[in-house]
C-alpha positions as CSV (number, residue, x, y, z in Angstrom):
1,X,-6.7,14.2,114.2
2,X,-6.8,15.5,110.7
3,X,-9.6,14.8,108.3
4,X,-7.2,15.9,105.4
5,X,-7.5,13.3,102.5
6,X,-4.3,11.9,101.1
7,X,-3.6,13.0,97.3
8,X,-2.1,9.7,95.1
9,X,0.4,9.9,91.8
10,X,-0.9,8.3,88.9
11,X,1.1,7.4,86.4
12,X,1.2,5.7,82.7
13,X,-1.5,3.2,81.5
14,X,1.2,1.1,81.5
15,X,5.3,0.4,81.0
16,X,7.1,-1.1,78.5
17,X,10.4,-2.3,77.8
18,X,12.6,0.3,76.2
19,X,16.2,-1.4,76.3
20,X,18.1,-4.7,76.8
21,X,21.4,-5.6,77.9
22,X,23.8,-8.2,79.4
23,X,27.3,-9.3,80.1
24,X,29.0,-12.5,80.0
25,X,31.7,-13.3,82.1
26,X,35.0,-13.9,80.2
27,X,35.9,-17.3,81.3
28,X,33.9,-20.4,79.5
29,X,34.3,-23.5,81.5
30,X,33.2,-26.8,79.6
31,X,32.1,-30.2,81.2
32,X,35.5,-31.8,80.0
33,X,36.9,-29.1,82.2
34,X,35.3,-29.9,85.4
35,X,35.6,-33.7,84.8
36,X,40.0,-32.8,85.5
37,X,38.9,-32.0,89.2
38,X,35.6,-33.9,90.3
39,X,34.1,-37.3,89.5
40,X,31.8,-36.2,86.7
41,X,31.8,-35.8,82.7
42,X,30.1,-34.3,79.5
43,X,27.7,-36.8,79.5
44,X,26.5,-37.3,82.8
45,X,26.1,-33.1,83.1
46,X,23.9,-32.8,79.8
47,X,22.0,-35.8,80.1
48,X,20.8,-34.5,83.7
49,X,20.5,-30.7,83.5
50,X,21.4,-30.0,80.0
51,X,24.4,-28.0,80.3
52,X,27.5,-27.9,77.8
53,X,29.3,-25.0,79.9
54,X,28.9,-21.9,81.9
55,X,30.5,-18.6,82.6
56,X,32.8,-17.8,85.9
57,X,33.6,-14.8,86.6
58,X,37.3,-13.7,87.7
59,X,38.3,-11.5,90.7
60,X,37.4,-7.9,88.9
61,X,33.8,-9.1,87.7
62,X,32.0,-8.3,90.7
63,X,28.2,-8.1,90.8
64,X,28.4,-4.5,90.5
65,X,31.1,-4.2,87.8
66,X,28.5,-6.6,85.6
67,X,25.9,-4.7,86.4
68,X,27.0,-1.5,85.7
69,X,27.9,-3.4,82.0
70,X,24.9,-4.7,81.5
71,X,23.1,-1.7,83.1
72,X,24.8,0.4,80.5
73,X,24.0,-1.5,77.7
74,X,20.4,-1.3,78.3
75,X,20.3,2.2,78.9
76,X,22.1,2.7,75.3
77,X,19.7,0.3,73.5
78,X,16.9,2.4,75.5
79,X,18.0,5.9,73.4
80,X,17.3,7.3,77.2
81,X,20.0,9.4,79.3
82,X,21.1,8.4,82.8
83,X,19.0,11.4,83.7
84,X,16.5,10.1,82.7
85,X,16.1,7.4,85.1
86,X,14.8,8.0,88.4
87,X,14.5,4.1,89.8
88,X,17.2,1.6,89.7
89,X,16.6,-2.2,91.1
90,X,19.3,-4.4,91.3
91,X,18.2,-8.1,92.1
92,X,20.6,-10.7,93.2
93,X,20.8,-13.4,95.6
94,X,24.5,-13.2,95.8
95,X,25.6,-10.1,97.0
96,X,28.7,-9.9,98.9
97,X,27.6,-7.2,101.3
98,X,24.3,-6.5,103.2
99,X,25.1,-3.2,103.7
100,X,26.1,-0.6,100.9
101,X,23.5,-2.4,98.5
102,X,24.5,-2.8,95.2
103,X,21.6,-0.6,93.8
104,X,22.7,2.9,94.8
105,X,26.4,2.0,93.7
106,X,25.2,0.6,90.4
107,X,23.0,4.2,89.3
108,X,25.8,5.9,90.7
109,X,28.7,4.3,88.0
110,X,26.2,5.1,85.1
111,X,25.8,8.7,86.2
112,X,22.1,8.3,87.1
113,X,21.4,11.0,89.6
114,X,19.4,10.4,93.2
115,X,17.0,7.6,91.7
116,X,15.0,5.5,93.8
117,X,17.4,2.7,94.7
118,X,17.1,-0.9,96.1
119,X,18.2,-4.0,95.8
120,X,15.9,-7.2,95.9
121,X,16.6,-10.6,97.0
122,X,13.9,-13.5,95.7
123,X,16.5,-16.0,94.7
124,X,16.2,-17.1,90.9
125,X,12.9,-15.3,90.5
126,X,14.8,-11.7,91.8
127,X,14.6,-10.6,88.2
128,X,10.4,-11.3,87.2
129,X,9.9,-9.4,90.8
130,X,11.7,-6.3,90.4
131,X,10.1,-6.2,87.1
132,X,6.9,-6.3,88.4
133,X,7.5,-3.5,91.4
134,X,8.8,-1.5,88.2
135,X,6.4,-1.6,86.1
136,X,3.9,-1.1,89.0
137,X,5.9,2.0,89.9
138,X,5.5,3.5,86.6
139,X,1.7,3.1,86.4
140,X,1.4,4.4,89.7
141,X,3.5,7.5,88.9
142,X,6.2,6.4,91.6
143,X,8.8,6.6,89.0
144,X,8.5,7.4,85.1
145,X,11.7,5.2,84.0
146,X,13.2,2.3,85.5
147,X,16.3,0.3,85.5
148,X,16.1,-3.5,86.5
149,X,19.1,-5.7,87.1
150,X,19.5,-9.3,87.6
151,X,23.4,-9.9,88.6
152,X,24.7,-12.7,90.4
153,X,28.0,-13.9,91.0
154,X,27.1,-17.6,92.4
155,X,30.9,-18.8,91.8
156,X,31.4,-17.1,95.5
157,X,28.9,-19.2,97.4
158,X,29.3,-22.2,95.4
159,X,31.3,-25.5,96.3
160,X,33.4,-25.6,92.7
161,X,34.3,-28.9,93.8
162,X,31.4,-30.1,94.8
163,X,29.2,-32.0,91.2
164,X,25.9,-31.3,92.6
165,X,26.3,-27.9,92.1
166,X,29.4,-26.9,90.8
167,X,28.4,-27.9,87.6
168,X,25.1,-25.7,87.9
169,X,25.9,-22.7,88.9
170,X,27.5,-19.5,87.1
171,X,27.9,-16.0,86.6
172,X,26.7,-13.1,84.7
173,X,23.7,-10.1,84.3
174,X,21.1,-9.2,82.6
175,X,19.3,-5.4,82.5
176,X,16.1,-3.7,81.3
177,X,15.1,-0.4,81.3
178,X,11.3,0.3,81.4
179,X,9.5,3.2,80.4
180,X,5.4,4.9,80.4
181,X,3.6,3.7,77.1
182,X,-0.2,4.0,76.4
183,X,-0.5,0.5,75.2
184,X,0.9,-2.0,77.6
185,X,4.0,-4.0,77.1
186,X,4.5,-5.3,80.5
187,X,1.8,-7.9,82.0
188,X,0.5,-8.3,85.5
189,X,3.2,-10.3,87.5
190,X,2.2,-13.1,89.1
191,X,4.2,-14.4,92.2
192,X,4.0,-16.3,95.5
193,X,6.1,-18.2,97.6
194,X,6.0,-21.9,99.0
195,X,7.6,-21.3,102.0
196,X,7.5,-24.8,103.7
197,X,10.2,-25.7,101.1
198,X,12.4,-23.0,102.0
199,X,15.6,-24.9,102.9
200,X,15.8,-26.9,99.3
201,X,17.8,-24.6,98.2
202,X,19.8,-22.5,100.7
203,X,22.7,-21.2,102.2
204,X,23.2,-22.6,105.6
205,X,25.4,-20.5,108.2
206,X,26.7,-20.9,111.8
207,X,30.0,-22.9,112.8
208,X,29.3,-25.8,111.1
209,X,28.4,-24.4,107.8
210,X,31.4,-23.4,105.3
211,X,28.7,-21.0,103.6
212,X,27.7,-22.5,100.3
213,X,25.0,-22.9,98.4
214,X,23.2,-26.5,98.9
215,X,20.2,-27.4,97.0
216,X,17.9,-30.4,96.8
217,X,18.0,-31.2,93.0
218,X,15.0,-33.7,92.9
219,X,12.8,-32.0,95.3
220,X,13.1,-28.3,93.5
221,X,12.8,-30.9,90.0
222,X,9.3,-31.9,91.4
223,X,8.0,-28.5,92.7
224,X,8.8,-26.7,89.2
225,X,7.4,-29.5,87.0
226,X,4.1,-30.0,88.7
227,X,3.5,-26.4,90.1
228,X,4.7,-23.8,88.3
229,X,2.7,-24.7,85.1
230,X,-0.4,-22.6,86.8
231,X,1.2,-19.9,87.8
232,X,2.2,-19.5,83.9
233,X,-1.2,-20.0,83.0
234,X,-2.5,-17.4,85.2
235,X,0.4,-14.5,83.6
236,X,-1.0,-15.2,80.8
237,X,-5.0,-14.9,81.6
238,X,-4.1,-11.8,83.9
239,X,-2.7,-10.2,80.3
240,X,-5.0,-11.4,78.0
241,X,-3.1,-13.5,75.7
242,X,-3.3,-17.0,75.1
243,X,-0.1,-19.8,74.6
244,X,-1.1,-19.3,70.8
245,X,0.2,-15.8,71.1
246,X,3.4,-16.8,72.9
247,X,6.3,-15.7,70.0
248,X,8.8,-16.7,72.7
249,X,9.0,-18.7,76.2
250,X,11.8,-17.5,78.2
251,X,11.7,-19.9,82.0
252,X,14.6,-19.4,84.4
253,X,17.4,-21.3,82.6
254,X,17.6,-24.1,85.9
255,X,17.7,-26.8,83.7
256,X,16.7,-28.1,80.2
257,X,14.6,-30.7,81.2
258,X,12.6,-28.7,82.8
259,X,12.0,-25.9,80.3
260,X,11.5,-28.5,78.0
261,X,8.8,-30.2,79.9
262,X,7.1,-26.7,81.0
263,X,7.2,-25.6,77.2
264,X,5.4,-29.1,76.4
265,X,2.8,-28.9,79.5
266,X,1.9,-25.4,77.9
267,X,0.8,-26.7,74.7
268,X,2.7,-23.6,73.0
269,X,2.8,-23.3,69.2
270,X,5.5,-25.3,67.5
271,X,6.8,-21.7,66.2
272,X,7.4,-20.3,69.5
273,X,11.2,-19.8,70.6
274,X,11.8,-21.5,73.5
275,X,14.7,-20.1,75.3
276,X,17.9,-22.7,76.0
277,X,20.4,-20.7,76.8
278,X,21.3,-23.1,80.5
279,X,23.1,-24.9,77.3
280,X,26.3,-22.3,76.9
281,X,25.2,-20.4,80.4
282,X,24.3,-22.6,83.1
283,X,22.1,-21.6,86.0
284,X,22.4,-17.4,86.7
285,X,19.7,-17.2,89.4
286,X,18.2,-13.9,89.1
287,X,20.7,-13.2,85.7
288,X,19.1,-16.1,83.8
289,X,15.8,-14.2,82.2
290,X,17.2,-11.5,80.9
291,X,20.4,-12.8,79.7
292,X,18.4,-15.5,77.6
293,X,16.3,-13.0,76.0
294,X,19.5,-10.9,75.1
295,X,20.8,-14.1,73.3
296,X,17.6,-14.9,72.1
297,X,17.2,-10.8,70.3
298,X,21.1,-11.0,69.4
299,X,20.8,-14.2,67.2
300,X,18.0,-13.1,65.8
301,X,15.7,-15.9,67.2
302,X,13.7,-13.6,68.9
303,X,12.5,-9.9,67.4
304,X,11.8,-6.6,68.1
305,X,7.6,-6.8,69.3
306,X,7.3,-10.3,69.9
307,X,5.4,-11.4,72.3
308,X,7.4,-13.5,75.6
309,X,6.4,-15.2,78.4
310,X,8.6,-15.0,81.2
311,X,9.1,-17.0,84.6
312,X,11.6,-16.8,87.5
313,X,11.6,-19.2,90.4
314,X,13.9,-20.8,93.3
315,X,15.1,-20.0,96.3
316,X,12.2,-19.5,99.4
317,X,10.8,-21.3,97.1
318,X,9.6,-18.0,95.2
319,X,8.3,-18.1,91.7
320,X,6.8,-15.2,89.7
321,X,5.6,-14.8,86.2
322,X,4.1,-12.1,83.5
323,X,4.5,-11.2,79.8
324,X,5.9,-8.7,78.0
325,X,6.6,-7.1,74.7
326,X,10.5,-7.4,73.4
327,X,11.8,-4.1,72.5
């Protein structure tokens, strides 16, 4: 047996965010629209989950196509070439195929050459995961510039007839690229997993299952409103900031009520931007984050070195949190 010591990378002090991007499907479908073919309406949707439309996408906007767009978009914002990139994650709880993953395809359509490549599956908190394992990989020396995805294309495993979730669900994706800095602009992520609750949200198989997404509303209401205000609490001890230094609150975009109630429970300055953009987006899992801090930068809300606090959660029932520094 051989005494022979294993040598490690290390890497930066720390990874920041270089680049932002997303793309929005080109269909918007309102509330009065969905009221012409279930028992629903405008009011009943916003008064529950806050939502004046969302975004399905047609036959050619696959997860990969969006992510490639969104992908591309980030790397352009980043000034960095596909070359440049050596790790590409692509999260998603709707992918259409276990096997290819979307993650080699996607670094292959923006001409990144043999990155690291996976994809990652942690339901609506895919995106604040694979940010983490990036920015992990970069301080460890495992990679030196990362793409992250969050894609999702729920209109395939969603009942569009069905007002429990129809009138959720949607499509879209969101990208970041991430690159070495001395001074840290990515926090410690903070995640776990309540596991006993894993079949609120789900999608059940086997003969008597038509495949689609089911979710108990009230239950996952109840575990995000009296849970998750820790774990937010904790990203932002584990980076050294306090809720007075939050410039901008960006939750998975599940529901306004909740965001609402989170952003209250955290006793955040009355000057922080609180992302809302479930209103014109609905629920986009893993796609939700980084989509609402696109809006957020694009209107202006939200600016170049602000500080955000981010936080994914849902299906497993994962969650996972950390802060970061807007580009």
């Amino acid at each position: 047996m051989s005494d022979t010591r294993i040598s490690l990378t290390t890497g930066a002090p720390g990874a920041a965010v270089l680049g932002i991007g997303a793309y929005r499907p080109r269909r918007r479908v309102t509330n009065d629209e969905l009221s012409q073919t279930m028992e629903t309406s405008d009011e009943w949707i916003q008064s529950r989950v806050g939502i004046a439309e969302r975004r399905w996408a047609g036959p050619d906007e696959t997860v990969v196509e969006m992510s490639v767009a969104a992908g591309g978009k980030a790397l352009a914002a980043s000034g960095l070439a596909p070359e440049d990139v050596d790790l590409v994650v692509v999260a998603s709880a709707s992918l259409p195929t276990m096997i290819p993953g979307a993650g080699p395809e996607v670094a292959h359509r923006l001409g990144i050459r043999r990155p690291g490549s996976y994809d990652l599956n942690a339901g609506c908190a895919g995106f604040c995961y694979a940010l983490g394992a990036a920015a992990d990989a970069i301080r460890t020396g495992s990679a030196r510039h990362a793409l992250v995805v969050g894609a999702e294309k729920l209109t395939d495993v969603t009942d569009l007839t069905d007002r429990s979730t129809a009138v959720i669900f949607a499509d879209g994706a969101g990208a970041m690229v991430l690159g070495p800095t001395e001074d840290p602009g990515v926090g410690p992520v903070v995640w776990g997993s309540d596991g006993d609750q894993r079949d609120a949200i789900a999608i059940p198989t086997g003969e008597d299952s038509d495949g689609k997404l089911t979710m108990a509303g009230q239950a996952v209401y109840r575990w995000a409103t009296t849970k998750l205000t820790e774990t937010l609490q904790q990203a932002m001890d584990r980076a050294g900031v306090t809720a007075a230094d939050i410039d901008v609150f960006a939750p998975h975009q599940a529901n306004l009520r909740i965001i609402e109630l989170m952003a209250k429970r955290l006793g955040l300055s009355e000057d922080t931007v609180v992302a809302r953009d479930v209103v014109q987006a609905g629920n986009t899992s893993s796609a939700s984050v980084p989509l609402a801090l696109s809006a957020l930068l694009e209107s202006g809300e939200a600016k170049s070195g602000d500080l955000a606090l981010l936080l994914g959660y849902g299906a497993g029932l994962t969650f996972a949190g950390q802060v970061v520094r807007l580009p």
